[in-house]
C-alpha positions in Angstrom: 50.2 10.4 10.5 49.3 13.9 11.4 50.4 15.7 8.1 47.8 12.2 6.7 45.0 13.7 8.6 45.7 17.3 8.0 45.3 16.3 4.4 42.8 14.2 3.9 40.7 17.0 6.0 41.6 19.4 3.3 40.5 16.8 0.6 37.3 16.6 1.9 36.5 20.0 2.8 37.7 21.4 -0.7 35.4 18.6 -2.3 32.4 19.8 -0.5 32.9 23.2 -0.8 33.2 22.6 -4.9 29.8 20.4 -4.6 26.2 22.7 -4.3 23.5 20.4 -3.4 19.7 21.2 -2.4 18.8 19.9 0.9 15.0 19.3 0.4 13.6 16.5 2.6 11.2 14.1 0.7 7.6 15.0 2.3 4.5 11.9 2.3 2.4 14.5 0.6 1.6 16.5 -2.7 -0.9 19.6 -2.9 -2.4 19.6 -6.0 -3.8 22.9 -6.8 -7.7 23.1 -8.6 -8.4 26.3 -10.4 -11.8 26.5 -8.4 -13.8 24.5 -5.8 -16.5 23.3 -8.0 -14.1 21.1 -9.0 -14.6 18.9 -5.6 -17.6 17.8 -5.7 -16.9 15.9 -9.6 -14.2 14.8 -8.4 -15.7 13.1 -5.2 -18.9 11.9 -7.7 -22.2 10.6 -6.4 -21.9 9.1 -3.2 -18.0 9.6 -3.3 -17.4 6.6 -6.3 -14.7 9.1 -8.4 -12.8 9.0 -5.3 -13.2 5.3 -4.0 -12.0 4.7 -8.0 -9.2 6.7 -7.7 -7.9 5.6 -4.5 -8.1 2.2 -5.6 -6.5 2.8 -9.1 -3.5 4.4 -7.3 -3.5 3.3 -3.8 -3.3 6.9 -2.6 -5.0 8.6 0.0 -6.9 11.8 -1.3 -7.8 14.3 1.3 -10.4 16.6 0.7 -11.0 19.3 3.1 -11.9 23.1 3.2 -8.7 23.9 2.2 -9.4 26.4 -0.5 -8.5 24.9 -4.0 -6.4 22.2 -3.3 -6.4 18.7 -2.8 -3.9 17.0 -0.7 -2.6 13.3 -2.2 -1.0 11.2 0.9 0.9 8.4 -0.1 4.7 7.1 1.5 5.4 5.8 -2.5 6.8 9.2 -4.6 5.9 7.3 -7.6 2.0 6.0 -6.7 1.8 10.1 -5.7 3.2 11.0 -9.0 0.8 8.7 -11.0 -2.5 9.7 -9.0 -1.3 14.0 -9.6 -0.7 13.3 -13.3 -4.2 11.4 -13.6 -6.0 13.8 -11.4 -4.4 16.8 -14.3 -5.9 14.7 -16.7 -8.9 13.9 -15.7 -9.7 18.1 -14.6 -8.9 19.3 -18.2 -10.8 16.2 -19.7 -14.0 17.1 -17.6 -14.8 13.2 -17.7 -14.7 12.3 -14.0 -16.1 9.0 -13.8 -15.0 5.2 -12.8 -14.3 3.9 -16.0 -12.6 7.0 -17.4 -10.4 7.1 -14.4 -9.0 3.4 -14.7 -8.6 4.2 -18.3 -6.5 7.1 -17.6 -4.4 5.6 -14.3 -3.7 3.5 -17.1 -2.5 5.2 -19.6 -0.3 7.6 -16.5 1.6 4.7 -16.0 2.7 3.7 -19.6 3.8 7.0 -20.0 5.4 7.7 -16.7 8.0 4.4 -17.4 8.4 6.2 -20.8 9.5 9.5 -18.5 11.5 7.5 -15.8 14.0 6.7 -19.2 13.9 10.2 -20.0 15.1 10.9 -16.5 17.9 8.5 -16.6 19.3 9.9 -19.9 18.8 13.3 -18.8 20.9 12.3 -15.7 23.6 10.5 -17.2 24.0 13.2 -19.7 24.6 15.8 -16.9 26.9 13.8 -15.1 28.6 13.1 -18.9 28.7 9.0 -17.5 28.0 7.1 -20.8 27.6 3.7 -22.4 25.3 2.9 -19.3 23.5 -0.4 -19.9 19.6 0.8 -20.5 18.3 -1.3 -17.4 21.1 0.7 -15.4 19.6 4.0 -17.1 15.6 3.5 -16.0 16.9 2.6 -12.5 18.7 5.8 -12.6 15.6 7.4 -13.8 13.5 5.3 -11.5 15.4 7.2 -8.4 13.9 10.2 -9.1 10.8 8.5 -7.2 12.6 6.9 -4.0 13.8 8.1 -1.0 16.5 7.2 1.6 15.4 8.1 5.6 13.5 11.4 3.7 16.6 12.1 1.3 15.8 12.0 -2.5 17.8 9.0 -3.7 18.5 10.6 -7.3 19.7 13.8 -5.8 21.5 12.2 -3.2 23.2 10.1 -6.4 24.0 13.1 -8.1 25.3 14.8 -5.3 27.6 11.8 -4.3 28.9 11.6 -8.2 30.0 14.8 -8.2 31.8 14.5 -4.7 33.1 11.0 -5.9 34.6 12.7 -9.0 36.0 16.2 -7.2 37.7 13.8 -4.2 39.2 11.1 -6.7 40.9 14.5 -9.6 41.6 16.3 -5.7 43.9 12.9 -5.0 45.3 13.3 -8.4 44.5 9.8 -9.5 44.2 10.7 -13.6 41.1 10.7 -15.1 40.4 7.2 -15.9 39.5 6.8 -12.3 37.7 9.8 -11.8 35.3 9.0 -14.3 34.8 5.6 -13.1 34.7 6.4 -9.6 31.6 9.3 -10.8 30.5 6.2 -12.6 30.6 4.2 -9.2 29.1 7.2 -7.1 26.1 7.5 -9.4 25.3 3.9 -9.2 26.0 3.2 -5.4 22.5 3.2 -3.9 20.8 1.0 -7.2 20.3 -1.7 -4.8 17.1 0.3 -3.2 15.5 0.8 -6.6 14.0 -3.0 -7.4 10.3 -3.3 -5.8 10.9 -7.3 -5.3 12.2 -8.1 -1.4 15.3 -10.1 -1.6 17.3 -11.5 0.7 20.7 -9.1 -0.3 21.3 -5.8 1.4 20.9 -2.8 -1.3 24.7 -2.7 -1.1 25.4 -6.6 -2.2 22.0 -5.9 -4.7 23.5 -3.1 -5.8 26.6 -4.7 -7.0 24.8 -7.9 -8.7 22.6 -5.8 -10.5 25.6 -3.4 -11.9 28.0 -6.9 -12.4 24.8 -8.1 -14.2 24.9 -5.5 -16.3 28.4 -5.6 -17.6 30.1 -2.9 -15.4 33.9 -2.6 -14.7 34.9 -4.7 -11.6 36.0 -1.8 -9.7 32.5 -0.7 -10.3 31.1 -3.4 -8.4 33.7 -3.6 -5.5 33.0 -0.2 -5.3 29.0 -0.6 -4.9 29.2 -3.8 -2.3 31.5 -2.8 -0.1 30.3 1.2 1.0 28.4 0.0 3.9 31.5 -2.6 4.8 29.6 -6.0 3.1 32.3 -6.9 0.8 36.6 -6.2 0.6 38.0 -3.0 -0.8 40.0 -4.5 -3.5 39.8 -0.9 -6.0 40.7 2.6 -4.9 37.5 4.3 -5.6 35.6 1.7 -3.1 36.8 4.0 0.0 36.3 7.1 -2.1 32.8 6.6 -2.9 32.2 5.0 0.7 33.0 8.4 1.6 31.4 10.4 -0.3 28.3 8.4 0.7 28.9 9.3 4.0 29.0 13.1 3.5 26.3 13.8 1.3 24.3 11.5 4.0 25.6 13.1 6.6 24.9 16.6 5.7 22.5 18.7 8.0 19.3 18.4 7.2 19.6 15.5 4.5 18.1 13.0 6.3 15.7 12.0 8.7 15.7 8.5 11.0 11.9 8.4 11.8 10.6 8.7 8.2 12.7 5.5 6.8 11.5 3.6 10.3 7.9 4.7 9.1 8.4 3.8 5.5 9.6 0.4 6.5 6.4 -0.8 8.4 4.1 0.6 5.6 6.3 -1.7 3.2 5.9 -4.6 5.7 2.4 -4.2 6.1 1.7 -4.6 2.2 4.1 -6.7 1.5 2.5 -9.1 4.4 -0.8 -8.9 2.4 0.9 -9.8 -0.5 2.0 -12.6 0.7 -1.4 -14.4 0.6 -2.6 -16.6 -2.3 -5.5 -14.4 -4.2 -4.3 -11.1 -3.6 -4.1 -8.5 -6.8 -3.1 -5.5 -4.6 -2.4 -3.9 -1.3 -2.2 -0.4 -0.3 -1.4 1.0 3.0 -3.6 4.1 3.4 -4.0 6.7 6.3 -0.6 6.6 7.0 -0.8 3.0 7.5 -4.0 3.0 9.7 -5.9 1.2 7.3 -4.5 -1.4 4.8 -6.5 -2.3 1.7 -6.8 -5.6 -0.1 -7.7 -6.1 -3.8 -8.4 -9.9 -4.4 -9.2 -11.7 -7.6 -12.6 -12.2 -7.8 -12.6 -15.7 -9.6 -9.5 -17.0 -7.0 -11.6 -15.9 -3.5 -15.6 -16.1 -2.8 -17.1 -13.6 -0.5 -17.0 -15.9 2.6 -12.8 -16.3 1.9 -12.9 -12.3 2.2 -14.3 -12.2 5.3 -12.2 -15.0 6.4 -8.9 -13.8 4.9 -9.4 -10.2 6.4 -9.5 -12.2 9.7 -6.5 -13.7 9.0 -4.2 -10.9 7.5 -5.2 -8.7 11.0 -4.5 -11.7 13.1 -1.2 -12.0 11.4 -0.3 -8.2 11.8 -1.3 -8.5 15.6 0.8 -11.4 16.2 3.8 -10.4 13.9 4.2 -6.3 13.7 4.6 -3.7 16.3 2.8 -0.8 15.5 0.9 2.5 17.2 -2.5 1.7 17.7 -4.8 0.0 15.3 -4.9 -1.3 12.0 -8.1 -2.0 10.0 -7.9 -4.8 7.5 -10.8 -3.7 4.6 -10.7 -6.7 1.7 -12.0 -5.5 -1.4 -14.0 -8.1 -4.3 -15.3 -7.2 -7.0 -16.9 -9.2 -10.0 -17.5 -8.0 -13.3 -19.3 -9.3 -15.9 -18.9 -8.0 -19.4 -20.5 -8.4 -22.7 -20.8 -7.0 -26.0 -23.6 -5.8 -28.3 -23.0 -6.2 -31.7 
């Protein structure tokens, strides 16, 4: 039992010392840097209608201060952040800052940025030379590059538990079949958190449909369900990559408590707006001080809006804990369009 220990002790510390791994902590913020100040005041627009556009495009909170060219974009979601800074670089070079243009072009961000998410999943499993991964498996690889797990980056911490998965399994001298599938199993571990729809599954059981769904090995799947203890260890790379998990979580730094707690209510909150019949979208802005309601303008009349804003805060009182106050804004608007031919 003691020579047991001794060993495995050596196992692991070999396979972290063969594993380099960045320890940058996912931040609620990005800076994005204007190449003067001019630039502010078009981007505001007459009595601030650029920005209102753009905050309601994205659902991100733009801050702008006297901080010499920059403008800070606030937002818990990496990927709304990463669609308002791309826009935001199109829209300075274009020099066409108005309400229109900038639904056109949060638009056209998004197309592209699914297009992108792909490229990051093949540049991923290329790296990690994993192949013949099903192409829905591929974009939710691609797709972790913009989640995050209590502050940790969820394709880095992937990555990082891949590598340790396959260094821990060839360390144990279990031939190479099951290295690769237990790098396989390492990648793929966390692709529970990556679907936007709630569900009643933990992200470990989710995990493991999804990647079952998909047409992965069985040992694949054990290996998925049960690293948080949800399901039996029936395959020997189940404890490896539960382990491996474990470390790249564990490392100092990697992680912090407070951030996922945080993330978690500002989920709730929209997801609780959501909820209601009418509703297009819902954003949580000001560090979920304010949440903001998008209805559909032909489903709810003004006098529902004022009504349902009641509602949605009275639900929040009665059903959330949360530090101070939450304002409830509900947002209708009507168009009318016609052409002149």
């Amino acid at each position: 039992k003691v020579n047991a220990t001794k060993e495995a002790k050596k196992i692991i510390i070999q396979t972290i010392q063969r594993t380099g791994a960045e320890q940058t902590i996912e931040n609620a913020i990005t800076v994005f840097n204007l190449e003067s100040d001019e630039i502010k005041g078009q981007i505001i627009g007459r009595e601030g209608r650029n920005i209102r556009a753009l905050e309601a495009a994205t659902g991100v909170d733009l801050i702008i201060d006297d901080t010499p060219e920059a403008i800070v974009l606030s937002c818990f979601d990496p990927l709304r952040r990463e669609i308002a800074r791309l826009s935001l670089q199109r829209l300075v070079q274009d020099g066409r800052i108005h309400p229109a243009r900038i639904e056109e072009v949060v638009e056209k961000t998004k197309k592209q940025l699914e297009e992108q998410i792909m490229e990051i999943g093949e540049r991923t499993i290329i790296e990690l030379g994993v192949h013949g991964l099903h192409k829905d498996l591929v974009r939710m690889v691609g797709k972790m590059r913009f989640r995050s797990s209590y502050g940790q980056n969820l394709l880095m911490h992937s990555k990082e538990t891949a590598n340790l998965c396959g260094i821990m399994a060839a360390e144990l001298g279990l031939g190479q079949k099951v290295v690769k599938l237990a790098k396989r199993a390492g990648l793929l571990h966390d692709i529970g958190k990556v679907p936007d729809e709630e569900t009643e599954l933990s992200h470990a059981l989710l995990g493991a449909k999804l990647a079952e769904k998909a047409g992965e090995h069985a040992a694949i799947v054990n290996a998925i369900g049960a690293h948080h203890d949800e399901m039996e260890m029936t395959y020997i790379i189940s404890p490896i990559v539960q382990a491996c998990d474990a470390i790249s979580g564990a490392r100092p730094g990697a992680r912090r408590e407070m951030m996922q707690s945080y993330l978690q209510r500002i989920k709730d909150l929209e997801n609780l707006a959501m909820s209601y019949n009418g509703v297009e979208k819902a954003y949580a802005i000001q560090a979920g001080r304010e949440l903001r309601v998008m209805v559909e303008a032909e489903k709810i009349s003004d006098a529902d809006s004022d009504r349902l804003s009641f509602e949605i805060a009275d639900k929040i009182q009665k059903e959330m804990q949360y530090p101070g106050q939450i304002k409830v804004t509900v947002i209708r608007e009507l168009r009318a369009v016609n052409i002149a031919r």
